[in-house]
Rosetta silent file (secondary structure, phi, psi, omega in degrees, C-alpha in Angstrom):
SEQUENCE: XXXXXXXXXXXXXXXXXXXXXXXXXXXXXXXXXXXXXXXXXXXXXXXXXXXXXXXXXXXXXXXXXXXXXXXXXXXXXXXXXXXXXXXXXXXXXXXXXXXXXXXXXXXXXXXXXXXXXXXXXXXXXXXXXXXXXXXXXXXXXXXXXXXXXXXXXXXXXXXXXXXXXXXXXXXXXXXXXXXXXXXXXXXXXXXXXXXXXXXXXXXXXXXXXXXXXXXXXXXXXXXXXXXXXXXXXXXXXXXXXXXXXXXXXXXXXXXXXXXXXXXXXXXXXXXXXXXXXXXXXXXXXXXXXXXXXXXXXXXXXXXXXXXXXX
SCORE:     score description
SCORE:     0.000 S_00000001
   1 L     0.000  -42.932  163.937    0.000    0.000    0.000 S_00000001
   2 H   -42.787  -57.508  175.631    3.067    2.233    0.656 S_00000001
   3 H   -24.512  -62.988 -145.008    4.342    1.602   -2.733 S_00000001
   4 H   -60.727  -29.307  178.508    1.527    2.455   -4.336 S_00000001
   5 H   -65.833  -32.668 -169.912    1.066    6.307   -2.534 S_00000001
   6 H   -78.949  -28.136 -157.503    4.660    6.904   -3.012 S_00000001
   7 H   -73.644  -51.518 -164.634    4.307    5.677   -6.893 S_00000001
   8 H   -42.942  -51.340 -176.410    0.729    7.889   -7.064 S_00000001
   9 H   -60.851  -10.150  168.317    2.466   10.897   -5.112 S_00000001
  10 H  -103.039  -52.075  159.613    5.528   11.201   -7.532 S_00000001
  11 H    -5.117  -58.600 -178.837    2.875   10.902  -10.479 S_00000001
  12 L   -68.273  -53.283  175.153    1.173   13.785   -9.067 S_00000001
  13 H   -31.978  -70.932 -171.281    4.736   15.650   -9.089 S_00000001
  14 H   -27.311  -28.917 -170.142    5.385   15.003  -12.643 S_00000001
  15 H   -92.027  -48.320  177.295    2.704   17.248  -13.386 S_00000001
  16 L   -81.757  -74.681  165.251    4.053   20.514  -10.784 S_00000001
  17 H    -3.576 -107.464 -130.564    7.869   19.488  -12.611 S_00000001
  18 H   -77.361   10.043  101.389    6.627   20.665  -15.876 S_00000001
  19 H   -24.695  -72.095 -176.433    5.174   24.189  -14.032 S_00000001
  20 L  -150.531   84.653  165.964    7.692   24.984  -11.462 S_00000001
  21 L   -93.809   20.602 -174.471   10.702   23.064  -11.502 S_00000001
  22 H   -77.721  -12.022  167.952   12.883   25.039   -9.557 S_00000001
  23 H   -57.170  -67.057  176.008   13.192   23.530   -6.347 S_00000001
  24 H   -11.347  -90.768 -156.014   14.066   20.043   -8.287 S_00000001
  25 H   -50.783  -27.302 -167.422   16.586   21.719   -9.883 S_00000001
  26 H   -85.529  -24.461  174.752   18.071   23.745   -7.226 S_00000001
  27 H   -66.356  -26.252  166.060   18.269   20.689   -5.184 S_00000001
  28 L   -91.659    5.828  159.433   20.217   19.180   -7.638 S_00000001
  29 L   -87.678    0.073 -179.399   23.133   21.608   -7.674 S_00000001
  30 L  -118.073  169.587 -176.967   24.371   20.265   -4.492 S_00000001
  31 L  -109.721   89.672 -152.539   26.130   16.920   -3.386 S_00000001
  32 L   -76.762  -22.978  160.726   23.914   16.507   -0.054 S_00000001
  33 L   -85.101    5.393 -178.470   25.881   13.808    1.156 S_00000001
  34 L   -76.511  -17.164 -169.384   29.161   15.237    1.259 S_00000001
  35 H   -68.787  -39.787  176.567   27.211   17.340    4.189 S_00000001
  36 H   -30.522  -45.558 -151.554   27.154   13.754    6.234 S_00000001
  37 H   -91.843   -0.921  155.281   30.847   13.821    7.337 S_00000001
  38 H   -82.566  -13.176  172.122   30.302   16.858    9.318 S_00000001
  39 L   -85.264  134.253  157.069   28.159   15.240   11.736 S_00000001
  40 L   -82.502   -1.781  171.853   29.714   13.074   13.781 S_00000001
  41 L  -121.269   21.723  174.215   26.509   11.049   15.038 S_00000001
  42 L   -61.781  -65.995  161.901   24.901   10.881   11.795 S_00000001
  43 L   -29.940  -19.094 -161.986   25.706    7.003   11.992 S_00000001
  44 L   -88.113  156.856 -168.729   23.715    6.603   15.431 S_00000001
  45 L  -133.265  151.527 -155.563   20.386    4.985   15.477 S_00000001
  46 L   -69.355  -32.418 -149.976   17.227    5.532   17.686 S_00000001
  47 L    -6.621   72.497  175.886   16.989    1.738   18.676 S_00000001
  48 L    65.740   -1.574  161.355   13.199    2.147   19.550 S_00000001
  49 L   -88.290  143.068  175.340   13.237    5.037   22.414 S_00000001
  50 L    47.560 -172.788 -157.116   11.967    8.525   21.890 S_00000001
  51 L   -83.275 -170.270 -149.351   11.457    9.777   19.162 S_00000001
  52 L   -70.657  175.032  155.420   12.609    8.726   15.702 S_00000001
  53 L   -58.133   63.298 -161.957   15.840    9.523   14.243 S_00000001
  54 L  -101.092  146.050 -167.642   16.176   11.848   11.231 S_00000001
  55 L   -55.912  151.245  170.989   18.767   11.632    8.457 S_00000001
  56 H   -57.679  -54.514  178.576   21.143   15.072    8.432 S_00000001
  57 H   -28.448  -78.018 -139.577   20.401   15.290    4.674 S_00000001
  58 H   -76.912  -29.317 -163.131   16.395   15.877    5.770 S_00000001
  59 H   -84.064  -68.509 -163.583   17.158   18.430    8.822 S_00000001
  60 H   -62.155  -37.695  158.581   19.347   20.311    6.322 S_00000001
  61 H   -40.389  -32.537 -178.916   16.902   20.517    3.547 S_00000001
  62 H   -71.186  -67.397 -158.922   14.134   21.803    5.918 S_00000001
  63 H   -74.272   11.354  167.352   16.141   24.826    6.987 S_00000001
  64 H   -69.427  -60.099 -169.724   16.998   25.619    3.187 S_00000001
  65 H   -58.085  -29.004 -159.303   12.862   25.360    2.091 S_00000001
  66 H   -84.485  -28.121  169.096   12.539   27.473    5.456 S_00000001
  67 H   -71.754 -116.268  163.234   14.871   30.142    4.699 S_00000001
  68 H    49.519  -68.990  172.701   13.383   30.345    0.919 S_00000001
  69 H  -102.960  -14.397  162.458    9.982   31.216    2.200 S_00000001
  70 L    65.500   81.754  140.855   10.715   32.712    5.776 S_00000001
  71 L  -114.544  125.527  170.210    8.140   30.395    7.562 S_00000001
  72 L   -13.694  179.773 -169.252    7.851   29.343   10.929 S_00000001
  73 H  -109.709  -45.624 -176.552    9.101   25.705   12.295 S_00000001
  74 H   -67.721  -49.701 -167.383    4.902   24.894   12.851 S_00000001
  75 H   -61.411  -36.069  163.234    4.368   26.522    9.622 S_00000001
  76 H   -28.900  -87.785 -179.746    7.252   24.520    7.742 S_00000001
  77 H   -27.158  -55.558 -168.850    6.051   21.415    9.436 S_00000001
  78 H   -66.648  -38.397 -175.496    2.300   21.664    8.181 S_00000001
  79 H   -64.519  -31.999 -169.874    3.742   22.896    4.517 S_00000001
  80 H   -73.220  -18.944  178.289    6.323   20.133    4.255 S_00000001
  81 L  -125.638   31.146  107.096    3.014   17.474    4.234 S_00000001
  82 L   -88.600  -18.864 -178.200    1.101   19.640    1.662 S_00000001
  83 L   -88.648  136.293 -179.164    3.108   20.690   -0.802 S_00000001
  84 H   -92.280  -23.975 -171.413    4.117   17.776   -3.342 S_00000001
  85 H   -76.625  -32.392 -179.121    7.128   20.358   -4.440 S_00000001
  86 H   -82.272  -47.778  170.852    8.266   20.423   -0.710 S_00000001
  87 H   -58.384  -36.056 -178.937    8.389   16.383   -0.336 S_00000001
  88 H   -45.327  -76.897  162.873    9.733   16.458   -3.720 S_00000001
  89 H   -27.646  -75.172 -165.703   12.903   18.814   -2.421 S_00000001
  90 H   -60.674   -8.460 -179.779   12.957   16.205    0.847 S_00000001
  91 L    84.069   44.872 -152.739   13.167   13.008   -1.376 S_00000001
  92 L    -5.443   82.204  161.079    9.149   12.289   -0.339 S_00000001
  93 L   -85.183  147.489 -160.170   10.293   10.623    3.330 S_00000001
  94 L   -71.553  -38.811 -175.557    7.526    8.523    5.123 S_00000001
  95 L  -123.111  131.359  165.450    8.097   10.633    8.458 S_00000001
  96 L  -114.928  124.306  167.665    8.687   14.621    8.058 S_00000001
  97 L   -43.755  114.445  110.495    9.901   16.260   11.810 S_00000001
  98 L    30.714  160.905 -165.149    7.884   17.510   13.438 S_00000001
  99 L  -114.906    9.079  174.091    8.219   21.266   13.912 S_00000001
 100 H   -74.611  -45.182 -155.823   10.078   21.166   17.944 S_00000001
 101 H   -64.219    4.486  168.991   12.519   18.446   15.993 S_00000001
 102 H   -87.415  -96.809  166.987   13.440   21.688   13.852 S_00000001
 103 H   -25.190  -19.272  169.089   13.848   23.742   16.319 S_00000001
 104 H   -93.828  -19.199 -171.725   16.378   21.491   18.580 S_00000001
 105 H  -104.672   14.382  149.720   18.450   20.643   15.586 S_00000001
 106 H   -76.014  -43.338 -135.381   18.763   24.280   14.635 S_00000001
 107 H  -112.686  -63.868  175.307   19.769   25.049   18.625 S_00000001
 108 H   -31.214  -58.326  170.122   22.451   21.713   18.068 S_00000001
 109 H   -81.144   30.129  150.687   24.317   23.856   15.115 S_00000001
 110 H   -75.690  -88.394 -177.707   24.317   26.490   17.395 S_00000001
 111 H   -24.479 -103.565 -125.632   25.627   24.901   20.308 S_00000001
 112 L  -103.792   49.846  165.312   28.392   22.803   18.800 S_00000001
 113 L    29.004   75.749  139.258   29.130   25.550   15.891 S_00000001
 114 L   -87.407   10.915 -154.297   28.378   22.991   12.806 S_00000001
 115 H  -115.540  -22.356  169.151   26.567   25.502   10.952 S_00000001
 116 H   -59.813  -54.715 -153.260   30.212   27.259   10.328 S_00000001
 117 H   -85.642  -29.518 -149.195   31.412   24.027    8.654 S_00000001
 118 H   -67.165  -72.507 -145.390   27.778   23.333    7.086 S_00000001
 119 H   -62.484  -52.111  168.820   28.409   27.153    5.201 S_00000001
 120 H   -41.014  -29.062 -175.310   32.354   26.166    4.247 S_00000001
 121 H   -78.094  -25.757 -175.011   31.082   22.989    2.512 S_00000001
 122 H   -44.912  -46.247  167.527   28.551   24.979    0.895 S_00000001
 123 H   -34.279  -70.695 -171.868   31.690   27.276   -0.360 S_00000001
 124 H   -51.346  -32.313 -159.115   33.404   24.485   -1.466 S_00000001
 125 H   -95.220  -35.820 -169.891   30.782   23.127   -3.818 S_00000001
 126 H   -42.661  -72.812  167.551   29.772   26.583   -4.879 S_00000001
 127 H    -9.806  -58.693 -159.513   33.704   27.110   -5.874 S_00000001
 128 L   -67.794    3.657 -136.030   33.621   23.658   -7.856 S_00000001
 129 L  -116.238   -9.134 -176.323   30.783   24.898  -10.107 S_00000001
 130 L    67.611   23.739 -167.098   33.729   27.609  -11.671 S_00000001
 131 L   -54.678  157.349 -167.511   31.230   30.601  -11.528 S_00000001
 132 L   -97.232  129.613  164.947   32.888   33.570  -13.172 S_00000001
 133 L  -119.846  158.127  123.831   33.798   36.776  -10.998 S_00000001
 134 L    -3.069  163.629  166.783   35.167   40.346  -10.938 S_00000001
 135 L   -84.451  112.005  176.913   38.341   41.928   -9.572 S_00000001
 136 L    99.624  166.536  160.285   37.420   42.866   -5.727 S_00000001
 137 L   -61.409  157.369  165.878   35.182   42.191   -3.021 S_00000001
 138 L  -152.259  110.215 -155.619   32.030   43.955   -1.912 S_00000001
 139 E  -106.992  132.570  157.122   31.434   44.251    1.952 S_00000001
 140 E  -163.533 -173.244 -150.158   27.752   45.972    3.527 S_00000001
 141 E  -150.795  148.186 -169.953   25.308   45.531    5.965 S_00000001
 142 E  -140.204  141.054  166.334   21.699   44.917    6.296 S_00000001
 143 E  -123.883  159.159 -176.523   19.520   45.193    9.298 S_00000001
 144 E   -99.468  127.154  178.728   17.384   42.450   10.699 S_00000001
 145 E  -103.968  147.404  179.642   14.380   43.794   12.797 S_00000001
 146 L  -128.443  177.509 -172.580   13.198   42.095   15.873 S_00000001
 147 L   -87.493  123.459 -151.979   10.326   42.536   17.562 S_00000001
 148 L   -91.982   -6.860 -179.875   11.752   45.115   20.858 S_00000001
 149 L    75.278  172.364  169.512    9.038   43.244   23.243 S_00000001
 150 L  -106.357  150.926 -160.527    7.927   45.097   26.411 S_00000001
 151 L   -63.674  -34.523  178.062    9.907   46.550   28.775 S_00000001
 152 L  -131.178  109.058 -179.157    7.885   45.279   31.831 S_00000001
 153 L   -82.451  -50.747 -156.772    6.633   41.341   31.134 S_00000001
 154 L    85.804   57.474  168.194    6.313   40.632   34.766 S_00000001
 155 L  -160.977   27.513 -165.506    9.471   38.356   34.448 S_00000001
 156 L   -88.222  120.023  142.210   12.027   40.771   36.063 S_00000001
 157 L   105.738    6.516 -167.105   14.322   38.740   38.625 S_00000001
 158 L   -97.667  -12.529 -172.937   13.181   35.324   36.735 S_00000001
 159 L    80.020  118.842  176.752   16.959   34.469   35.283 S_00000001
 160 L   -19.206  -36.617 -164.880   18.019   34.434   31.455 S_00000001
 161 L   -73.717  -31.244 -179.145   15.743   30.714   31.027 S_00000001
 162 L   -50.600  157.020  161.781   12.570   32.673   31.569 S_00000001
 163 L  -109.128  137.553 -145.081   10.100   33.309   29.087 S_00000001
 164 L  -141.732  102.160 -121.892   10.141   36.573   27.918 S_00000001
 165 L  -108.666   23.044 -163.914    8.433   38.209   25.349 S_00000001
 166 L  -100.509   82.856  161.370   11.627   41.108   25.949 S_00000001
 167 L   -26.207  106.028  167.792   14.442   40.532   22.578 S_00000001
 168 L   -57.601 -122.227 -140.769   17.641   39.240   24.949 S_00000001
 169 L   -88.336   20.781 -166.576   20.333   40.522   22.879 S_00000001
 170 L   -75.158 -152.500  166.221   18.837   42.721   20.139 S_00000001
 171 L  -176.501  151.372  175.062   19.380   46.616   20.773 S_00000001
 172 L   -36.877  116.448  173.950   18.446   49.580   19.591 S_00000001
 173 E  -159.979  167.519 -134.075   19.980   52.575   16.427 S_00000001
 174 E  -145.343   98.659 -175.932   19.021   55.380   14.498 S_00000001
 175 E  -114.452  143.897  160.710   19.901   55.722   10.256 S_00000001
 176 L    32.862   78.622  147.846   18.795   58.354    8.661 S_00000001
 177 L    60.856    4.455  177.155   16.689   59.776   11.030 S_00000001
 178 E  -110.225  140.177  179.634   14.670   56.281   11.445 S_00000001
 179 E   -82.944  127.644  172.988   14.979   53.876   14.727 S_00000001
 180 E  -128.738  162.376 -177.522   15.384   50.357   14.145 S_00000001
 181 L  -155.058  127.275 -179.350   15.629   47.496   16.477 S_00000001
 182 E   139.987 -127.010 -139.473   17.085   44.159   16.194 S_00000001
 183 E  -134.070  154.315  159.233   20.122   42.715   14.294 S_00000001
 184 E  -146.895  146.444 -164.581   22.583   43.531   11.385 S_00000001
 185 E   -92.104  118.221  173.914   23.652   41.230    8.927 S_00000001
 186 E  -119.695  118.711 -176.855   27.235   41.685    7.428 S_00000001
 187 E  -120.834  150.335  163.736   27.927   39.973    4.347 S_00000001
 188 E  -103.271  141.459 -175.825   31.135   39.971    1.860 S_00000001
 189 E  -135.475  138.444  148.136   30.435   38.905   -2.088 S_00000001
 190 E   -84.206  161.320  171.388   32.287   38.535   -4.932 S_00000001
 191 L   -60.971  167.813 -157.953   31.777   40.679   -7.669 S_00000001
 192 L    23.896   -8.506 -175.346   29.981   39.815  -10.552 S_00000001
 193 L  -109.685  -10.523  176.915   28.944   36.267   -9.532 S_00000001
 194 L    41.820   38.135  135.552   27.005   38.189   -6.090 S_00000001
 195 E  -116.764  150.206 -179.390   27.378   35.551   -4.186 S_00000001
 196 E   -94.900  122.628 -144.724   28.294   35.638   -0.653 S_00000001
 197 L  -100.046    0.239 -146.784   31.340   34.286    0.578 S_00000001
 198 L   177.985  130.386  162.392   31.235   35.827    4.292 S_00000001
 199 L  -147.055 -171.705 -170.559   29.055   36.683    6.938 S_00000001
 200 L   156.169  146.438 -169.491   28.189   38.024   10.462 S_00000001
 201 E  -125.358  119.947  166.339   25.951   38.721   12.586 S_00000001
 202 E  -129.866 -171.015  179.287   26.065   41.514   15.351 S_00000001
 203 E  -114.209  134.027 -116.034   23.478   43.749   17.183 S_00000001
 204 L   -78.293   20.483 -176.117   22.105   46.372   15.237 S_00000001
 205 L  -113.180    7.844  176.839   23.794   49.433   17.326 S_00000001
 206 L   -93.324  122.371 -177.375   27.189   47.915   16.270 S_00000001
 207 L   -35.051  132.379 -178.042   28.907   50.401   13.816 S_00000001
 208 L   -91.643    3.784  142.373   29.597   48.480   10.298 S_00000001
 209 L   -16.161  -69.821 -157.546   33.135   50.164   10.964 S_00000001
 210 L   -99.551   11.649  159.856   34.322   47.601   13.381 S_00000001
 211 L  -117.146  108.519 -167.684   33.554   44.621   11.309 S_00000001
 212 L  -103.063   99.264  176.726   36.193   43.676    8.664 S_00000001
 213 L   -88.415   48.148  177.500   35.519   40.718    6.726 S_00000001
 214 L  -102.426  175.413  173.619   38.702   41.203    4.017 S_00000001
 215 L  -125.982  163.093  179.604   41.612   39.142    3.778 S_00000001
 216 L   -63.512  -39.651 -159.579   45.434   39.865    3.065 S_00000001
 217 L  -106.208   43.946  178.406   45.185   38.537   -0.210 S_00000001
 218 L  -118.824  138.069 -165.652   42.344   40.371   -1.820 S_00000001
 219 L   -76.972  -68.604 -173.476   43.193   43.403   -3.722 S_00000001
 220 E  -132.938  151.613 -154.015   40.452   45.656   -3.163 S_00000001
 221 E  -114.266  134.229  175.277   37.532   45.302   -0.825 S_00000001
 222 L  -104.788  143.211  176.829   34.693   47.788   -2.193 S_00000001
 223 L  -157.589  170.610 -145.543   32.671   49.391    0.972 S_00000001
 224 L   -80.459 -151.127  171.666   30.108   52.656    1.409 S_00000001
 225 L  -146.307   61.338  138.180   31.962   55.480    3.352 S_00000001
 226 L   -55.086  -21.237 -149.978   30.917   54.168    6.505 S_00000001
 227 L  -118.124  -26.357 -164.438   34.794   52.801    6.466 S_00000001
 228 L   -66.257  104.071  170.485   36.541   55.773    5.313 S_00000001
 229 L   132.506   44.611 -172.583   39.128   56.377    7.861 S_00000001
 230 L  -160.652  127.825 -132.519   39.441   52.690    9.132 S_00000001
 231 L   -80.433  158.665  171.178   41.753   50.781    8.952 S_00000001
 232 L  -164.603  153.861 -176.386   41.813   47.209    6.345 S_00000001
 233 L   -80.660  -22.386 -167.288   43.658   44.349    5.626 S_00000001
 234 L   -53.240 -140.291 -175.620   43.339   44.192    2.341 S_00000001
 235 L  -130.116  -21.139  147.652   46.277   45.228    0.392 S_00000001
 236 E  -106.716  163.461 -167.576   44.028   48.172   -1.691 S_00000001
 237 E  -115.800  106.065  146.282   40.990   50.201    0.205 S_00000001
 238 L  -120.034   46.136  142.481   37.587   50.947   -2.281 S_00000001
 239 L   -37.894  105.341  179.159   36.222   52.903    0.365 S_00000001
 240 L   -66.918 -171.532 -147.559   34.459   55.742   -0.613 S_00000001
 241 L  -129.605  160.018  178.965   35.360   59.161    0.661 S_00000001
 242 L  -133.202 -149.866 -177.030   33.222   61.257    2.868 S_00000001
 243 L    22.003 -138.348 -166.277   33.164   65.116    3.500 S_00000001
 244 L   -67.568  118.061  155.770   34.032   68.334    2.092 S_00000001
 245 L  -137.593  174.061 -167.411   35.505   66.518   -1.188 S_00000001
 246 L   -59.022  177.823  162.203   37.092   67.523   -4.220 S_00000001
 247 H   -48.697  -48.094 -131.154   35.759   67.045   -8.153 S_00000001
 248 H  -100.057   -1.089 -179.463   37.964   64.539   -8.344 S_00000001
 249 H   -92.679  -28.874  122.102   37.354   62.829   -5.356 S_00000001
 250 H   -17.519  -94.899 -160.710   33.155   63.034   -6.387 S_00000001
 251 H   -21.400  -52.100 -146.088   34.449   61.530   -9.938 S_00000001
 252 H   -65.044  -42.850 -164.979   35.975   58.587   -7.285 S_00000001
 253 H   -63.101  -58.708 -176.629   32.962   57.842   -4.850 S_00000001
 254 H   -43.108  -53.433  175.966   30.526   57.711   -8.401 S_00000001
 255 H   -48.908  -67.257 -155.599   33.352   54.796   -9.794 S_00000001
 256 H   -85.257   40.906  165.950   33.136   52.534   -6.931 S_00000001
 257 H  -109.625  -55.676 -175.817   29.381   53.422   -6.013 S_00000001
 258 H   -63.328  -13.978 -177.757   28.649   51.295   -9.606 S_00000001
 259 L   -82.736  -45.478 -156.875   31.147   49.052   -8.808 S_00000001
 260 H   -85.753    7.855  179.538   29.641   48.726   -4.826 S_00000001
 261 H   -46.573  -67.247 -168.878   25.958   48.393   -6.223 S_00000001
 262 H   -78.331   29.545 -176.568   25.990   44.983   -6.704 S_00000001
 263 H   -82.649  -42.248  168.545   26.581   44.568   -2.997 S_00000001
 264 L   -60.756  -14.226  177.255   22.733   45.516   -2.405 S_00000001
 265 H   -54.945  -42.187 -174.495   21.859   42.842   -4.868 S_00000001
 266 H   -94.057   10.818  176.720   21.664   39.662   -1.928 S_00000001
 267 H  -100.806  -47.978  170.038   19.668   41.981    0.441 S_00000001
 268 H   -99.033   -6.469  145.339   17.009   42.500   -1.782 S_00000001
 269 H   -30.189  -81.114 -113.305   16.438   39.050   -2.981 S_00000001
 270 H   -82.967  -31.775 -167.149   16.407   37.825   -0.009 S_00000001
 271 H   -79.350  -43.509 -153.788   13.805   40.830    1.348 S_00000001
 272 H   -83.196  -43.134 -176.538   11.977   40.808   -1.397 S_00000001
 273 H   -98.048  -22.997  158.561   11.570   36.924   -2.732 S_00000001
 274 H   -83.888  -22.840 -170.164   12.355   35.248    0.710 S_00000001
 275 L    76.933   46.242 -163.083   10.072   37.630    2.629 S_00000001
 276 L  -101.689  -86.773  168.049   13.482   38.276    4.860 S_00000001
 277 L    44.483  -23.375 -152.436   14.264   41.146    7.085 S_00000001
 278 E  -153.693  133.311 -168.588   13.156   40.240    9.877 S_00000001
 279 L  -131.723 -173.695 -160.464   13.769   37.618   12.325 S_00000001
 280 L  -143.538  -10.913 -172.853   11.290   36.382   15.542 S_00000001
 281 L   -83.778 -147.431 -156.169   14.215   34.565   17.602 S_00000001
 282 L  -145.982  -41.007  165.762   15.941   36.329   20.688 S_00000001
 283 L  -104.992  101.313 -149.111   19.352   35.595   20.818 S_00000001
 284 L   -66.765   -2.869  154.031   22.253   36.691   18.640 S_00000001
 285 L  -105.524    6.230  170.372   23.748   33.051   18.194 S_00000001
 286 H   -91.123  -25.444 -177.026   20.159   31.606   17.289 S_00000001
 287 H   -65.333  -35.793 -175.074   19.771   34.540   14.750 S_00000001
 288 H   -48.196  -63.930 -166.732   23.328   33.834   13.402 S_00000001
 289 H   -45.153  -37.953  178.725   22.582   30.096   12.675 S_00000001
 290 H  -101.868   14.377  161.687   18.908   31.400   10.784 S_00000001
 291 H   -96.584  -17.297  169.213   20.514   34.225    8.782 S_00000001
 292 H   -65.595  -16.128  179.747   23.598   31.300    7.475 S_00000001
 293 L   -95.186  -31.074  157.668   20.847   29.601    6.332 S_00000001
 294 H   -54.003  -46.325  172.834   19.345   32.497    4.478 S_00000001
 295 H   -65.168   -6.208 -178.283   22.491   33.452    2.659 S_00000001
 296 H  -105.533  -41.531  166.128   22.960   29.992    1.981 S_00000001
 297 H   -73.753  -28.920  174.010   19.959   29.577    0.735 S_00000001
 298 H   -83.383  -12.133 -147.609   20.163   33.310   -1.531 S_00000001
 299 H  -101.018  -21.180 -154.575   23.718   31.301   -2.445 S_00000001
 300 H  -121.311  -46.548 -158.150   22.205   28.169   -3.848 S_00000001
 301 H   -78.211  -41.583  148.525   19.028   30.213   -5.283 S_00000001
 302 H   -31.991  -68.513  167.535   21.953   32.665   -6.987 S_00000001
 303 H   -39.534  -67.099  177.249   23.680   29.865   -8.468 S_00000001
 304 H   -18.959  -89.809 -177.701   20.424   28.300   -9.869 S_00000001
 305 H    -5.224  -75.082 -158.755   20.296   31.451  -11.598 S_00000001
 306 H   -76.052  -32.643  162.384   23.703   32.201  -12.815 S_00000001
 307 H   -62.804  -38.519  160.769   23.589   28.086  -14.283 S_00000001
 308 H   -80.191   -0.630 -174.543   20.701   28.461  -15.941 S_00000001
 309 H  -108.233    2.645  171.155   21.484   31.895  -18.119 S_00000001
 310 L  -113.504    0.000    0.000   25.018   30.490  -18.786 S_00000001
């Protein structure tokens, strides 16, 4: 009887394939088991207590589809057993998690930092695919809004564990005359291929100054003129200039504004076609782990992209 649901239920696909195949396809630009040998208990088995076991492959696929549509771990859950396009994506497995079993194995690559090596393999395969790039770098910031909660919960004097409807580490800043609250997202890209190579996460009153994602051996890092007067590793600075300046200094900021353009490029995807911006968690190493999976996910949805129009 199984057979026969799974045979009807791919059937069904065949028909949403010749619509909308890009999930299929995007799923098919990666090698999902090379992801295996970063877990080290990926081999361990359940043997009949608590609840079931699920392969790494299927945990990591969920938080791809979740970053993609910026849905909830209950909403995820309920989507992942309607959508024939989302089982499709998951390899249609007889048990889909639950939406706590999301949430704990998102809080695991916190805890024991996998979600670092998760984004390096991602690198790696990205790399292997030869995408073409530009001369330089392109470094900005984004901010992530949180919700600021209320100042008096009734949970003063309760210990960090409480629940608290009060954002733990976001914090408060002011741009252009508007107040935001929450988080800011620092990413690095290469040029022309816009994808992003680098991140970080800090809290959204931290200056985008004091975070330098260059390297020694990158010639020039392009950045707003936020940075001008700060210090960088690379080995050239395409910092723009700020204050009283010259023609010719005007002439400079105008090169390397068209150059630093396509830095804004992975902010709005992700706000506009993930529904992104914004995050609902609390803590600055739970946000980190569900903004690597957005950029990883704008990373893999970029690629699609740049493979099919080449």
């Amino acid at each position: 009887m199984e057979n026969f649901l799974d045979y009807a239920m791919k059937t069904k696909y065949e028909k949403v394939k010749t619509l909308r195949p890009r999930l299929e396809e995007m799923k098919n630009l990666l090698d999902w088991k090379a992801f295996l040998r970063l877990f080290p208990d990926y081999n361990r088995h359940n043997r009949g207590r608590g609840r079931p076991f699920y392969n790494r492959i299927l945990m990591l696929k969920l938080l791809f589809l979740q970053s993609w549509y910026n849905i909830s771990d209950e909403e995820l859950e309920f989507q992942c057993h309607d959508r024939l396009s989302f089982q499709q994506f998951l390899d249609f497995p007889k048990n889909i998690p639950d939406y706590s079993t999301v949430w704990r194995f998102r809080e695991y690559l916190a805890e024991t930092g996998l979600a670092v090596h998760i984004w390096k393999e991602l690198q790696r395969q990205i790399e292997s695919h030869n995408i073409q790039v530009h001369e330089g770098v392109i470094q900005d910031a984004c901010f992530i809004t949180a919700d600021p909660g209320k100042t008096k919960s009734g949970m003063n004097g309760r210990g960090d564990d409480a629940k608290t409807s009060r954002n733990r580490d976001g914090s408060w800043t002011k741009k252009n005359n508007k107040s935001y609250f929450g988080y800011k997202l620092h990413t690095k890209i290469n040029r022309g291929s816009k994808i992003i190579n680098e991140i970080a996460v800090t809290t959204a009153s931290i200056h985008d100054s004091t975070v330098d994602l260059s390297t020694s051996d990158e010639d020039v890092v392009y950045r707003d003129k936020a940075f001008t007067g700060t210090t960088c590793k690379a080995k050239g600075n395409g910092s723009m200039t700020r204050g009283k300046l010259s023609i010719w200094e005007e002439l400079r900021n105008k090169r390397i504004m068209k150059k630093r353009a396509q830095g804004e490029h992975p902010y709005a995807t992700i706000n506009r076609s993930f529904k992104g911006g914004a995050t609902k968690l609390t803590t600055i190493h739970r946000v980190f782990v569900q903004q690597l999976f957005v950029c990883a996910g704008y990373n893999l949805h970029r690629l699609h992209y740049l493979k099919r129009s080449t």
